[in-house]
N, C-alpha and C positions, 0 to 999 in steps of 0.2 A: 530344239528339235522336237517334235511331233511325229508320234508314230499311230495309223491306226491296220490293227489287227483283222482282219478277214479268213476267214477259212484258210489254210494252208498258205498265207498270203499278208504283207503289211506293205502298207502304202505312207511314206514317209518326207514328212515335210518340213526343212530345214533351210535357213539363211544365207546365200552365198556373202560375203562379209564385205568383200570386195567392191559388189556392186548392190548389193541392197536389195536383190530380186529373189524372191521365194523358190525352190528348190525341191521340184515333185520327183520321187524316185519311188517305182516297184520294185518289191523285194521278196525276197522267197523266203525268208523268214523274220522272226522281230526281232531287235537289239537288244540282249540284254542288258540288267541293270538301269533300263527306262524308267523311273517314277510311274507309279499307276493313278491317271487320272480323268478316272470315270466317275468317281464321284463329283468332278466338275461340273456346273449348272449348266456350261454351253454346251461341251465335247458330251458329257453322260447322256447325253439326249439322244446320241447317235448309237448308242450299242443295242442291235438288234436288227441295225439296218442296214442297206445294199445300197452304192450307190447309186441312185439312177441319171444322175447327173453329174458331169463337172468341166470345170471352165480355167483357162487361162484368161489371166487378167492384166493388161497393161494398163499403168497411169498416161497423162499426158503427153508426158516426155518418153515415152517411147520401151519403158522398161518393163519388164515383166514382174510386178512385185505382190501380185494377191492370187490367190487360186479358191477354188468356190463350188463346193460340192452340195447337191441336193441328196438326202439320204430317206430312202422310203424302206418304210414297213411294207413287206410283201402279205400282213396277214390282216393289218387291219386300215394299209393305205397311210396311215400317217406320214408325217416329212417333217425333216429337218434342216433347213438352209443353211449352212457355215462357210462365212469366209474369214479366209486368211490372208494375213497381209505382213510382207517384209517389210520392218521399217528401222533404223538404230541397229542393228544386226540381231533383229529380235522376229521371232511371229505373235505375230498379235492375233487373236481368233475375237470373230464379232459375228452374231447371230444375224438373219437375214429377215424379213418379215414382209408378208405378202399376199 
């Protein structure tokens, strides 16, 4: 599970195990006892930022299994593309470039 933090707000993205399809849920607050991992090379890139985009993603076969957020700097425009992706009852996160 994946949680990311926003002003009074976390947005949370976890595995349905079942079916292999990513799992986007708003929350009015964060989970405790979450690992903090911001110092991550992909995720760290986002702390600062709003998102200004995001996407539900199905593969081929019809599932719902990646979700895909654009993350901007309101001060100096920057962005950072991240998608995620259920796969083994895991998320996997992979940067986007463009």
């Amino acid at each position: 599970m994946l949680e990311f933090i926003f002003t009074g707000r976390a947005l949370r993205l976890s595995c349905n195990v079942d079916t292999d399809e990513i799992v986007v849920e708003p929350h009015e607050t964060a989970t405790p006892g979450l690992d903090d991992v911001s110092a991550d090379d992909l995720l760290g890139q986002g702390i600062g930022k709003v998102i200004e985009y995001a996407w539900w993603m199905s593969n081929h076969r019809g599932y719902q299994d990646a979700f895909q957020m654009r993350l901007l700097d309101l001060d100096d425009r920057s962005e950072a593309t991240r998608q995620f992706e259920a796969a083994a009852s895991v998320v996997w996160v992979r940067t986007v470039t463009g």
